[in-house]
VOLO-466272 format. One record per residue (C-alpha): residue number from 1; residue in one letter; x, y, z. Coordinates in steps of 0.5 Angstrom, whole numbers, plus 500, padded with zeros to 3 digits. Layout:
N
(pt NUM 'a' (X Y Z));
...
END
This chain:
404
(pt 1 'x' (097 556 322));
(pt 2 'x' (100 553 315));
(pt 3 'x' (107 555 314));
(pt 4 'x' (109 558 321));
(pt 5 'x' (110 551 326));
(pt 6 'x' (108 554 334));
(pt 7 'x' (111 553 341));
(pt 8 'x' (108 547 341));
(pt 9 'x' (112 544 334));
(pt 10 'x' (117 547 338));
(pt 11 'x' (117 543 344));
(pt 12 'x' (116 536 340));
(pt 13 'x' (123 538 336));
(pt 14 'x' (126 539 342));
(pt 15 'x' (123 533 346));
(pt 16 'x' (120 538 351));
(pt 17 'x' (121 545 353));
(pt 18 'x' (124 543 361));
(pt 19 'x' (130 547 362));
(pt 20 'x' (132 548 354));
(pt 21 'x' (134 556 354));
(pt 22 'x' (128 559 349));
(pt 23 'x' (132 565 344));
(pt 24 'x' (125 569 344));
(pt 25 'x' (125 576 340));
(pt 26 'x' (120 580 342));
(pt 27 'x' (118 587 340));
(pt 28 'x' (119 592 347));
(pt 29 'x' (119 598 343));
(pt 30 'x' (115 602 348));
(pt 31 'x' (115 610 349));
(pt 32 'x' (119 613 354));
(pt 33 'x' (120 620 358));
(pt 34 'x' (126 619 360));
(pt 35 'x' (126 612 364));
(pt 36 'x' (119 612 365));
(pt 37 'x' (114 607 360));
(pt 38 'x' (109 612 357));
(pt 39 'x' (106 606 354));
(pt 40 'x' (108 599 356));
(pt 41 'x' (102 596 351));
(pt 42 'x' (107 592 347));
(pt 43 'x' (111 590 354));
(pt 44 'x' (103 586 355));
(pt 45 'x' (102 583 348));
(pt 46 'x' (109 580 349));
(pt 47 'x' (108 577 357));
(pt 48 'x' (104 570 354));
(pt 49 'x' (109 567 350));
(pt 50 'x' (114 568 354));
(pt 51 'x' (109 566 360));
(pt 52 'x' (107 560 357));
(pt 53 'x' (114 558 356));
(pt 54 'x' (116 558 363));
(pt 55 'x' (110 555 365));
(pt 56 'x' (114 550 360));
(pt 57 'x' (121 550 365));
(pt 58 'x' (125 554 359));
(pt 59 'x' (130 559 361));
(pt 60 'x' (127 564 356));
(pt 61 'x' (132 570 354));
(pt 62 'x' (128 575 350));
(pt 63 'x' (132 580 344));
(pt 64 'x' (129 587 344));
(pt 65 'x' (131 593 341));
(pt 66 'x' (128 600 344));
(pt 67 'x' (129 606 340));
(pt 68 'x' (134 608 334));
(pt 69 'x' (141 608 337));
(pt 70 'x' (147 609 333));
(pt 71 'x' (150 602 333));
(pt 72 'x' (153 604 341));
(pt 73 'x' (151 603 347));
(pt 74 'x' (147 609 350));
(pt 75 'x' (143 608 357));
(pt 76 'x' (137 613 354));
(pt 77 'x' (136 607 350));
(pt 78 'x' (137 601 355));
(pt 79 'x' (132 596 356));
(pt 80 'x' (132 595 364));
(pt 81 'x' (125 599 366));
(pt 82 'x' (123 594 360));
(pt 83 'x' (126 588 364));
(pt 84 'x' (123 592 371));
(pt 85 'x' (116 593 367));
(pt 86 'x' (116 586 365));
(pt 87 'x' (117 583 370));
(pt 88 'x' (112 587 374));
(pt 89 'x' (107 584 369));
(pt 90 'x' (111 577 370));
(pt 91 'x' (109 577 378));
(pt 92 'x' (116 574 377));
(pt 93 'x' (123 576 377));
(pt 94 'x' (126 579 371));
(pt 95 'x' (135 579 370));
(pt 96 'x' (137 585 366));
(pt 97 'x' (143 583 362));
(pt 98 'x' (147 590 361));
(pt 99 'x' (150 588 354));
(pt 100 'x' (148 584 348));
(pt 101 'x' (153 579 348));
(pt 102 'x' (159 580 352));
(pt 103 'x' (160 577 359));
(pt 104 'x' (155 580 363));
(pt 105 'x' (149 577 358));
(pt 106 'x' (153 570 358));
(pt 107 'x' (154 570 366));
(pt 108 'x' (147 572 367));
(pt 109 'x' (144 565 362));
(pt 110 'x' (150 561 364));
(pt 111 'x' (147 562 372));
(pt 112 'x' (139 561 369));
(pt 113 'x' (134 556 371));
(pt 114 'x' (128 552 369));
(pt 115 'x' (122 558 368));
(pt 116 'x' (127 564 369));
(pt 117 'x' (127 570 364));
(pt 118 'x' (133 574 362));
(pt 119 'x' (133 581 359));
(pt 120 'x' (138 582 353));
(pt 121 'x' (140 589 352));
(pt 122 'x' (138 593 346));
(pt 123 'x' (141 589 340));
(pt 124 'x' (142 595 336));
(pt 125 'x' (147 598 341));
(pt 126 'x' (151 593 336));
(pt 127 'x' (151 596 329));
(pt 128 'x' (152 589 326));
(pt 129 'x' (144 588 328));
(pt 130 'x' (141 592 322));
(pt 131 'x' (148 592 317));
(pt 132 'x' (145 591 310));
(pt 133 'x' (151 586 309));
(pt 134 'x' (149 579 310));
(pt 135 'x' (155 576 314));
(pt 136 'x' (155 582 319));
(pt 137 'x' (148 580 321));
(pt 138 'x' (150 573 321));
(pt 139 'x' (156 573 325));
(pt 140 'x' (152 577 330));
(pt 141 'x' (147 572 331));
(pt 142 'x' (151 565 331));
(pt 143 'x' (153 570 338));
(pt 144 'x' (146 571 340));
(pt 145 'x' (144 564 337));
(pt 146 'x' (149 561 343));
(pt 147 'x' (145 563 347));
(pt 148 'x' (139 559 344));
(pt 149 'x' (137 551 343));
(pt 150 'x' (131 553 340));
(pt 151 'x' (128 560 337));
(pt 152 'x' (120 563 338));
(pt 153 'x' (119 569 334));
(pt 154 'x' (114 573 337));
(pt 155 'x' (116 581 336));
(pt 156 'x' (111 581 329));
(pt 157 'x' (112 590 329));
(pt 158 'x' (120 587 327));
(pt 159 'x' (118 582 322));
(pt 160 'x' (119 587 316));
(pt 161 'x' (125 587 318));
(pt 162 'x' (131 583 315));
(pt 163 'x' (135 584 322));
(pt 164 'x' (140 579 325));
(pt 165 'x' (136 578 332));
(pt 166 'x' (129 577 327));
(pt 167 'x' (131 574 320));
(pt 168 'x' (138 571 321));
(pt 169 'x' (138 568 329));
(pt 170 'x' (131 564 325));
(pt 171 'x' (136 561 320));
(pt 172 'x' (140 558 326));
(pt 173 'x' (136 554 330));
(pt 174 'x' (129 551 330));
(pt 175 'x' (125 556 330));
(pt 176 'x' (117 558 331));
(pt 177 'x' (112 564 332));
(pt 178 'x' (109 566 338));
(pt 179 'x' (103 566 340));
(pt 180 'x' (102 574 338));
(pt 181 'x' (105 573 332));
(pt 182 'x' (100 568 330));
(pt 183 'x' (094 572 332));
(pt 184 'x' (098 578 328));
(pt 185 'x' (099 574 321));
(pt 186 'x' (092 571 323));
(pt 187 'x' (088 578 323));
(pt 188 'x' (092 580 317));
(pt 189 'x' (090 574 313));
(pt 190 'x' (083 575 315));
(pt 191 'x' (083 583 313));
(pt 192 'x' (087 581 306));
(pt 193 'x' (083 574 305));
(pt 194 'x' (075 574 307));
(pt 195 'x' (074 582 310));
(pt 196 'x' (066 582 311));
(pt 197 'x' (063 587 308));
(pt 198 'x' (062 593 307));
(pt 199 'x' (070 594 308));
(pt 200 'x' (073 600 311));
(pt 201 'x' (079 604 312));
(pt 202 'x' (081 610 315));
(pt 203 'x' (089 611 314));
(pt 204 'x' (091 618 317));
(pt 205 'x' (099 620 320));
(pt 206 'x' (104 625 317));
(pt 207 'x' (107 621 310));
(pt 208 'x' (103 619 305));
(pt 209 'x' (108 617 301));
(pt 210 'x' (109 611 307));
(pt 211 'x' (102 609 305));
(pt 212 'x' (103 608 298));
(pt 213 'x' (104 601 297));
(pt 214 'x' (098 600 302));
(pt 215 'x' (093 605 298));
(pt 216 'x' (094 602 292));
(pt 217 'x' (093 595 295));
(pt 218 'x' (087 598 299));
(pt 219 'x' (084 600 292));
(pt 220 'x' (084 593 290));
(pt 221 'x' (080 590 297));
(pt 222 'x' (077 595 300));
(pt 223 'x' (070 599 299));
(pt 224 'x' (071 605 303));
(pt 225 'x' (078 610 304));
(pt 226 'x' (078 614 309));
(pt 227 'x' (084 619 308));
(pt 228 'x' (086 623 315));
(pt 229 'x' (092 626 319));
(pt 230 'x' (098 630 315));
(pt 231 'x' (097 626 309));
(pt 232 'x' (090 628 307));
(pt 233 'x' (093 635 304));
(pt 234 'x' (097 632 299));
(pt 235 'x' (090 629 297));
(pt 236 'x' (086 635 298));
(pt 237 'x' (092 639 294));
(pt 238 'x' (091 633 288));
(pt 239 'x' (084 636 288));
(pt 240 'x' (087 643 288));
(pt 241 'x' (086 646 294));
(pt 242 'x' (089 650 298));
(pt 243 'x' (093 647 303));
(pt 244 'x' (096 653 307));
(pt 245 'x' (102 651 311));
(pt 246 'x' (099 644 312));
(pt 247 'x' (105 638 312));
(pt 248 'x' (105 638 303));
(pt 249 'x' (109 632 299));
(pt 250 'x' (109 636 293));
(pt 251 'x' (113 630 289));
(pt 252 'x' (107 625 291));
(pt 253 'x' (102 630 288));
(pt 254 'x' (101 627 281));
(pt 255 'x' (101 620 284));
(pt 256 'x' (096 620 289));
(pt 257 'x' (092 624 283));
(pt 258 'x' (093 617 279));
(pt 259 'x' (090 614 285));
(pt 260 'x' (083 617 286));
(pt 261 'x' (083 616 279));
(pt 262 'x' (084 609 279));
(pt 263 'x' (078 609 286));
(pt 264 'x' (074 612 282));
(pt 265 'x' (074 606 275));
(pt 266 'x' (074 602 281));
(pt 267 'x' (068 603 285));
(pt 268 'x' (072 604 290));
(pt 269 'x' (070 611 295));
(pt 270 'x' (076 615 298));
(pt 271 'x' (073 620 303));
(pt 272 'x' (077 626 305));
(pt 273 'x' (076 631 311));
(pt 274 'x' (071 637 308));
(pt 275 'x' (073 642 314));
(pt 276 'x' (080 642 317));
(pt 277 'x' (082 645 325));
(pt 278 'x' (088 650 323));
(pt 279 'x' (092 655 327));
(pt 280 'x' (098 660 325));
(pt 281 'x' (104 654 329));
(pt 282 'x' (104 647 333));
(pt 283 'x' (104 651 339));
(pt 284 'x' (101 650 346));
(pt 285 'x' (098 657 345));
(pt 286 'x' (097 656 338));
(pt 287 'x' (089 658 337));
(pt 288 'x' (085 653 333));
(pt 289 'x' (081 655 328));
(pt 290 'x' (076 651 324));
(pt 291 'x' (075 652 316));
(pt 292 'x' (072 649 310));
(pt 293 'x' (078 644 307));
(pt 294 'x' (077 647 300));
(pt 295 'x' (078 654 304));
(pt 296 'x' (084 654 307));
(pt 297 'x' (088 661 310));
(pt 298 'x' (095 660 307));
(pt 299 'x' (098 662 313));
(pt 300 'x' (094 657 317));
(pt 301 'x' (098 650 319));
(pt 302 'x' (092 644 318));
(pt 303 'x' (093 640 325));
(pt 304 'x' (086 636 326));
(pt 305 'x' (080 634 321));
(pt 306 'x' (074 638 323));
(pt 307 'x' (068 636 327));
(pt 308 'x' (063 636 320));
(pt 309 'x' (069 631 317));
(pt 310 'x' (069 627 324));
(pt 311 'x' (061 626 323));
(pt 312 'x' (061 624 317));
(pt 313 'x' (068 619 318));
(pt 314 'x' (064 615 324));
(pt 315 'x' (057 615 320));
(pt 316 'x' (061 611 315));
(pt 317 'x' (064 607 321));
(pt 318 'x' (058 605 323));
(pt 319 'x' (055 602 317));
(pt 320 'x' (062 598 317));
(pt 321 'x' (063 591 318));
(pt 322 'x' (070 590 318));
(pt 323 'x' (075 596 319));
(pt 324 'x' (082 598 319));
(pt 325 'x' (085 604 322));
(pt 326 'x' (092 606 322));
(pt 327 'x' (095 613 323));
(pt 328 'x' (092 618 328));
(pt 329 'x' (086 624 325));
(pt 330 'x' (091 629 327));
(pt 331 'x' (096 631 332));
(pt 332 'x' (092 627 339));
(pt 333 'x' (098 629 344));
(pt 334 'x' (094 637 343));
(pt 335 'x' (088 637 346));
(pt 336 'x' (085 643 342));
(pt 337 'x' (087 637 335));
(pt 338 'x' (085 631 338));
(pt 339 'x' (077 630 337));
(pt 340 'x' (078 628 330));
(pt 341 'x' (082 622 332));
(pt 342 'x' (077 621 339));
(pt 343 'x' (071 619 335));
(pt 344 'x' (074 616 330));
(pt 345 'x' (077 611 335));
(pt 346 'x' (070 611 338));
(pt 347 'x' (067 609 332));
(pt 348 'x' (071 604 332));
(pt 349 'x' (068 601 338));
(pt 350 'x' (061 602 338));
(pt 351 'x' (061 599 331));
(pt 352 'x' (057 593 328));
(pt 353 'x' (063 589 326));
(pt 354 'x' (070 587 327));
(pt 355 'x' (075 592 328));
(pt 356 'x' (083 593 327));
(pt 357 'x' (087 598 330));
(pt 358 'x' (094 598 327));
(pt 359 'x' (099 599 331));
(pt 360 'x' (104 605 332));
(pt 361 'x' (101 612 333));
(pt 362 'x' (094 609 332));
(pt 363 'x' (096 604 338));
(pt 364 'x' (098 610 342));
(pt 365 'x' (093 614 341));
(pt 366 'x' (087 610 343));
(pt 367 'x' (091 609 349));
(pt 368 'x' (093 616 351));
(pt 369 'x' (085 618 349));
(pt 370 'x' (082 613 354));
(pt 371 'x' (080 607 350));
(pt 372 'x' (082 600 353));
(pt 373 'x' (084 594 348));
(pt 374 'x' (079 590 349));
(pt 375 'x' (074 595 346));
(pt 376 'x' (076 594 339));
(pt 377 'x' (077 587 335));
(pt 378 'x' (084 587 335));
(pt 379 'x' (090 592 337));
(pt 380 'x' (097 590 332));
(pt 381 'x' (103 592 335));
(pt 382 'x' (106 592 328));
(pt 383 'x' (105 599 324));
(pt 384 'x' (109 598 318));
(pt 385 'x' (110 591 319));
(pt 386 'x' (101 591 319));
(pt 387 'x' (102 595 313));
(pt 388 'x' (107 592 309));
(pt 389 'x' (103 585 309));
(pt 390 'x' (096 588 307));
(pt 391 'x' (101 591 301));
(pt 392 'x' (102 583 299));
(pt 393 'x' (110 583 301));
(pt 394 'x' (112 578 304));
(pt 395 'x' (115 580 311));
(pt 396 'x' (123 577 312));
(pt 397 'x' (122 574 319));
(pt 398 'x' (116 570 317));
(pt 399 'x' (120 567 311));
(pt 400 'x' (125 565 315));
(pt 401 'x' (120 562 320));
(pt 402 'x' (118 558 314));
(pt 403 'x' (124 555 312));
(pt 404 'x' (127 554 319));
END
């Protein structure tokens, strides 16, 4: 792929892959119930790379984060059932370093062989890992980058990031994107660049200020919005509804007035949900209610699109040859608001086209609802990352492997 050199490339410039110790940046950012894995999708779509690279005889040592810990170690936020899950998936053994880059991650690289895999814990257990001063993050990597004679970025959730172990480690040696990243950059191009038409998108989730850039990119590229989730009612509420107690941004009320004006001068059609399933709280006895979206009891909360809005959503869908998806219909992890999100996911796999699920919540939700990878064209393992691209920025960790 123009711009980005592969494991292949890498190989040349090291003169071979044979026992040079392979830095590799995954994204192993998975869901845990305390040291159970809820979701190992991420965990699977990093096993290739790093299985073509012991295939190789590199000593592969992986960089990964999980959760937000505050700069510290914390073991709730370890990566050892990461390392155990791995190497379940490997079929090999897979050493778990309990520090970052102290003496147990120097003693478990200095005893690796040819096709071993070594674990690093979280790199956010360093603060210096997401510092905005640049030779915090730089001193932290020249540490990891000792550990390297060569880079493969292969976390594309992370590339958005500019964070030592994805942006500056890249700068240090030579590096290349993995196989995941490549297919990732090459579904967004395929999205951004010769979408087959007719075009749609469904966006859904909680924010819609997290949505912004990408609505105003959408409107320029797609034929059809879907709008969902939490930030429908701040377009409903752009209309004039009411919205209940629904999750509101009142401030972002006139920009996304502004946006179904610009749709609408651009041929563009928004969609949004025309019945919504309420009910008085989140709880597990809150009784669901459906009503009309322009009709909502002030004192409801709006948890799901209605059944009428999940019809219309999927017959959309169905005329579709490329789609995109990122963010659930409603709250999926309740039975009584999962529906919408359930056949908008079906959808996705019985329509006539190509299909992209966007990682993040979208991910999870097809997972914890029963729909397996391979029914849809592609399932991302970057949310923000997948978002920030179709928004036209460009992500640190692929310019960093531009310049390496």
């Amino acid at each position: 792929m123009a711009g980005l050199k592969t494991v292949d490339d890498l190989a040349t410039s090291l003169d071979g892959l044979e026992g040079k110790r392979v830095l590799v940046r995954s994204d192993l950012n998975v869901p845990l119930q305390g040291s159970v894995i809820t979701d190992d999708g991420r965990i699977r779509a990093s096993g290739p790379t790093i299985s073509d690279l012991t295939r190789r005889g590199a000593k592969v040592i992986v960089m990964a984060h999980l959760g937000r810990p505050a700069g510290e170690p914390d073991p709730s936020y370890s990566l050892a059932p990461v390392a155990a899950r791995l190497g379940e998936l490997l079929g090999r053994d897979v050493r778990h370093a309990t520090d970052t880059v102290g003496a147990a991650a120097r003693a478990a690289v200095g005893a690796m062989d040819g096709g071993d895999v070594v674990v690093l814990e979280n790199v956010r257990f360093s603060p210096a890992e997401t510092s905005k001063v640049d030779s915090e993050r730089g001193a932290f990597a020249a540490e990891l980058a000792t550990f390297g004679d060569g880079f493969v970025s292969d976390g594309f959730g992370v590339l958005h990031r500019k964070q030592a172990s994805v942006y500056d480690v890249a700068r240090l040696l030579p590096g290349a994107a993995g196989g995941l990243v490549l297919r990732e950059v090459e579904v967004l191009r395929r999205l951004t660049e010769a979408p087959e038409r007719p075009y749609v998108v469904v966006l859904g989730g909680s924010k819609v200020s997290d949505k912004l850039g990408v609505i105003d990119s959408l409107i320029r590229t797609a034929d059809t919005l879907l709008i969902g989730g939490a930030m429908a009612f701040t377009f409903l509420k752009a209309l004039g509804h009411e919205v209940g107690k629904s999750l509101l941004e009142e401030d972002k009320v006139g920009v996304v007035r502004g946006y179904l004006d610009q749709a609408a001068q651009a041929g563009v059609r928004i969609v949004l949900p025309t019945d919504v399933v309420v009910a008085p709280e989140l709880t597990a006895d809150a009784p669901p209610m459906t009503v009309q979206a322009d009709a909502m009891p002030p004192d409801q909360l709006g948890l799901d699109i209605g059944p009428e809005s999940a019809r219309q959503f999927s017959q959309v869908l169905s005329e579709a040859r490329t789609a995109f998806w990122n963010g659930p219909m409603g709250v999926f992890e309740r039975a009584a608001f999962a529906a919408g999100t359930q056949v908008v996911a079906r959808a996705l796999t019985e329509m006539d086209g190509w299909s992209v699920v966007g990682g993040g919540d979208s991910a999870a939700a097809v997972r914890t609802l029963g729909f397996r990878d391979d029914q849809f064209g592609h399932v991302s393992t970057g949310g923000g990352a997948s978002l920030e691209y179709l928004e036209g920025k460009t992500l640190p960790g692929i310019a960093a492997l531009e310049r390496s």
